[in-house]
VMD Tcl script that draws the C-alpha trace (Angstrom):
set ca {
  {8.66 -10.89 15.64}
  {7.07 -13.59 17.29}
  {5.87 -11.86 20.45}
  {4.28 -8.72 18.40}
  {2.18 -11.50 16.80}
  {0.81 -13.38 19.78}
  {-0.26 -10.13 20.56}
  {-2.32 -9.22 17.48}
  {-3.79 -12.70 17.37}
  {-5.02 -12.27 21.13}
  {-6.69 -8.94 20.04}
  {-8.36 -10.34 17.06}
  {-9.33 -13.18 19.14}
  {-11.37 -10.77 21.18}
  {-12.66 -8.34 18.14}
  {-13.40 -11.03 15.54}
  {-16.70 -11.42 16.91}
  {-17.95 -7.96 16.02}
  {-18.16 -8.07 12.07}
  {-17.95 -4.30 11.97}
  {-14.74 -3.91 13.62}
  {-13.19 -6.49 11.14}
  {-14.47 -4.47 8.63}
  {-12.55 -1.68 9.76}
  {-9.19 -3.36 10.40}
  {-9.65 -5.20 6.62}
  {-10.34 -0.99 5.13}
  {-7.12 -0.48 7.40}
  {-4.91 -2.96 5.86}
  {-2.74 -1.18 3.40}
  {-1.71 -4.12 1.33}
  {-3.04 -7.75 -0.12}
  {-1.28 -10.83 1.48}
  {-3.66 -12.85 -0.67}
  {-5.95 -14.14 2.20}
  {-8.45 -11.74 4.06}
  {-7.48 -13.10 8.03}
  {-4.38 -12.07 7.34}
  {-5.09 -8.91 5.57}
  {-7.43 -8.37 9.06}
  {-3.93 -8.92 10.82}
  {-2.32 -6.47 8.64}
  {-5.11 -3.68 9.40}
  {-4.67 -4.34 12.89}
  {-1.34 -4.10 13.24}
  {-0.99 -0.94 11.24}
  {-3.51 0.54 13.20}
  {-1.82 -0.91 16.63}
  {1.49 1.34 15.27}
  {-0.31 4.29 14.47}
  {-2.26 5.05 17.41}
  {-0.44 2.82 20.16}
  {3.37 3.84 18.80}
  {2.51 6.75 17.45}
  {4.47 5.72 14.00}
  {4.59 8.92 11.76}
  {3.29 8.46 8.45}
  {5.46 7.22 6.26}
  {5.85 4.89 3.15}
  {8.31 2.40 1.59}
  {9.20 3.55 -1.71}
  {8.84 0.19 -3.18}
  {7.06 -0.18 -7.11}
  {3.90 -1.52 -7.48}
  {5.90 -4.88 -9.21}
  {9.21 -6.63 -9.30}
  {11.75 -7.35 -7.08}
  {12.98 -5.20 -3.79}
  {15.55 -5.91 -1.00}
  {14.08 -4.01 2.70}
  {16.70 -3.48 5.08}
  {16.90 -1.55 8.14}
  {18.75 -1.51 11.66}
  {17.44 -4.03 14.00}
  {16.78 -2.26 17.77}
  {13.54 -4.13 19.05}
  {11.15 -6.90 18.81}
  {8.74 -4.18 17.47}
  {10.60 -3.04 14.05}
  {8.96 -5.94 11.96}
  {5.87 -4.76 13.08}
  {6.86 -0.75 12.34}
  {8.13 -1.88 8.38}
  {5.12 -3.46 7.50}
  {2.71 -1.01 8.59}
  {4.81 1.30 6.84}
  {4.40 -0.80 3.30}
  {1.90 -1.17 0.43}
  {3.44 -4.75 -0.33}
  {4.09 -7.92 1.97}
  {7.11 -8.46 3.01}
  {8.96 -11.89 3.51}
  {11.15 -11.78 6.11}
  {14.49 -13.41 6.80}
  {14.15 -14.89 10.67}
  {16.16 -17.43 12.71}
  {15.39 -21.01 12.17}
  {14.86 -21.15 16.45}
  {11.94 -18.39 15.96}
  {10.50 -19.78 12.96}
  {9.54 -23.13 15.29}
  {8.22 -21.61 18.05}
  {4.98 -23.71 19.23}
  {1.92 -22.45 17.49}
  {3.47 -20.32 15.47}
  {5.33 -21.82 12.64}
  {2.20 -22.44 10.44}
  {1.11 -18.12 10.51}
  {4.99 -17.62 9.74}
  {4.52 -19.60 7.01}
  {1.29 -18.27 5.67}
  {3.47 -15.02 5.55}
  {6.36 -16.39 3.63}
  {8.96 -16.19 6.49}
  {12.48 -17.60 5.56}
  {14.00 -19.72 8.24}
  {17.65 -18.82 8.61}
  {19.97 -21.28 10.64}
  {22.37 -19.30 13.76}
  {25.53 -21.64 12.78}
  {26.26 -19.82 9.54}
  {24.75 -21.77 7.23}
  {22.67 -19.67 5.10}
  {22.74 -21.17 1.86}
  {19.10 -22.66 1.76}
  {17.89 -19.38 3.10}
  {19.33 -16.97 0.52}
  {18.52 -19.71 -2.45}
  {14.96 -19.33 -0.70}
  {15.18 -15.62 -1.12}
  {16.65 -15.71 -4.10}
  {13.48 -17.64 -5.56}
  {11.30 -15.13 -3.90}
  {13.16 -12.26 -4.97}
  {13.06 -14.12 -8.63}
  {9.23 -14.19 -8.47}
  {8.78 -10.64 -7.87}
  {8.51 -10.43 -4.47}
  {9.52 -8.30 -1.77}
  {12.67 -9.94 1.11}
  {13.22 -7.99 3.93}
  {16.10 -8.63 6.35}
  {17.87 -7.44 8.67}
  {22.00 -7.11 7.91}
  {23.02 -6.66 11.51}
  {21.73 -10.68 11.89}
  {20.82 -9.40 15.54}
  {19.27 -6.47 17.71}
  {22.12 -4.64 17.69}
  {22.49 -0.63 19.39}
  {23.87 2.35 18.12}
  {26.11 1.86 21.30}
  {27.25 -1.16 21.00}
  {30.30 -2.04 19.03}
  {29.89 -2.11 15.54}
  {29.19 -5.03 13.54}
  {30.07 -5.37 10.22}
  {26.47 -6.27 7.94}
  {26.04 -9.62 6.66}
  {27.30 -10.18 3.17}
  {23.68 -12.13 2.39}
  {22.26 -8.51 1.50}
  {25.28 -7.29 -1.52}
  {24.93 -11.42 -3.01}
  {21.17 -11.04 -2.83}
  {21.21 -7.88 -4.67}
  {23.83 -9.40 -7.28}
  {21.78 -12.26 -7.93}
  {18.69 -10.68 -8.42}
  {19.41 -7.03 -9.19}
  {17.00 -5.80 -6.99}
  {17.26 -2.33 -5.72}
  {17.92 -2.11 -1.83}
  {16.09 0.12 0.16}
  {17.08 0.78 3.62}
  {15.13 2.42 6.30}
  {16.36 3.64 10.07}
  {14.23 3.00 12.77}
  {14.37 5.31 15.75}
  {11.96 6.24 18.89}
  {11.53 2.93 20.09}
  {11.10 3.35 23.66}
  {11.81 -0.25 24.42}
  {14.88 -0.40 21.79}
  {16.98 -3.28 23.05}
  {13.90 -5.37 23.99}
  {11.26 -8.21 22.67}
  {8.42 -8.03 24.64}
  {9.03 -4.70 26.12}
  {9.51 -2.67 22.60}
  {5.77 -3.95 21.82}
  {3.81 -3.06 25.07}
  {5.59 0.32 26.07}
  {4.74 2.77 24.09}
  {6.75 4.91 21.81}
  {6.77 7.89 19.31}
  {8.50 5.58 16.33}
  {10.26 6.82 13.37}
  {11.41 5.59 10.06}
  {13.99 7.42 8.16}
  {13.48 5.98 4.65}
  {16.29 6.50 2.04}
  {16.47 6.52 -1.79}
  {17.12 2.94 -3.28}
  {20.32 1.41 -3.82}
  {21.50 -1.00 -6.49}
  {24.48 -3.54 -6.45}
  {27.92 -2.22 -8.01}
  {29.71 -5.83 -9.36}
  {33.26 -4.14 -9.94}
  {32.61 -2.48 -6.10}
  {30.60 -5.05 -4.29}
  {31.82 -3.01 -0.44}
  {30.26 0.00 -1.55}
  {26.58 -0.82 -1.08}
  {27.39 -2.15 2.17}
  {29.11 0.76 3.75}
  {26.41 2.76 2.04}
  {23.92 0.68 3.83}
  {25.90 0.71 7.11}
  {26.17 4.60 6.81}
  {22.25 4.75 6.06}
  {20.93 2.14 8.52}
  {24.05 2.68 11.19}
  {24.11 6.23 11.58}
  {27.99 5.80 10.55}
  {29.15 9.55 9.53}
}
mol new
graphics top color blue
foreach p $ca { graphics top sphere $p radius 0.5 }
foreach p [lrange $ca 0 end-1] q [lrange $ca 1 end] { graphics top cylinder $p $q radius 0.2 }
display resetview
């Protein structure tokens, strides 16, 4: 995530200066993140997948209110970037604790309610962080694969995190597939070459207590392509 937003901020850098253009980008911005540079970062970035990835319209069936769970398959430095453009309310995302800190970044992650999440296993603080968020209202979105990880590549059973989130809070879970990523497998490369992206969003899912597997291998089917 962090490379797509050095990026954007080096664009604004150079369009900030012309007060129509951040007019545009603010009428672009599909969504209130409560402070107008970063709703300017918002237009700009949904514009930037638009035109640059070609990202075909599309939009998150979340409610206006309340509580939702995002997930979707995790193929390129780029997807962040591809769900938010394709959502009417901010998302918080779940990243690792070693991306959270990177120099000159941490304080923007934090402006837009990033959850650090340690590598070791030790999620606890993150999902009670969640949890909160989730309890306010708000919209989590993670990643249940924990890492880019290919259609290819040998499968990976999802992190647990997403079914305890979803018992917690009962928050519906909606997963979306990401596809046409021309750089899938890369950071830096997924955001510069340009693709004809694609999200595949499906109909919500909700947490079954007696059956707690089920909305994971539902999930893995959606986001995993698993027949």
């Amino acid at each position: 995530m962090s490379i797509g937003v050095w990026l954007m901020l080096t664009l604004l850098a150079l369009i900030l200066p012309a007060p129509w253009i951040k007019g545009r980008l603010l009428a672009a911005s599909g969504t209130d993140w409560g402070r107008p540079w970063i709703n300017v970062l918002d237009g700009l970035n949904r514009v930037f997948c638009r035109r640059f990835h070609r990202l075909r319209p599309v939009q998150l069936p979340l409610p206006a209110h309340g509580p939702v769970l995002v997930v979707a398959n995790h193929i390129s430095g780029l997807d962040p970037l591809l769900m938010i453009a394709a959502s009417h309310r901010p998302l918080r995302f779940l990243m690792a604790r070693e991306e959270y800190r990177r120099f000159g970044l941490q304080w923007l992650f934090r402006a837009v309610g990033c959850i650090p999440v340690e590598r070791d296993g030790n999620t606890h603080r993150a999902l009670a962080a969640a949890r909160r968020a989730l309890q306010r209202g708000e919209v989590v979105a993670l990643f249940p694969h924990g890492r880019i990880h290919l259609d290819h590549e040998t499968p990976v059973r999802l992190k647990r995190g997403i079914a305890h989130l979803a018992r917690l809070s009962g928050a519906p879970v909606v997963a979306l597939r990401i596809d046409g990523v021309r750089g899938a497998g890369r950071t830096l490369g997924a955001v510069v070459l340009r693709s004809r992206a694609r999200l595949t969003v499906f109909p919500p899912l909700y947490h079954d207590e007696a059956e707690p597997e089920r909305l994971l291998e539902a999930l893995a089917r959606q986001i995993g392509r698993i027949q």
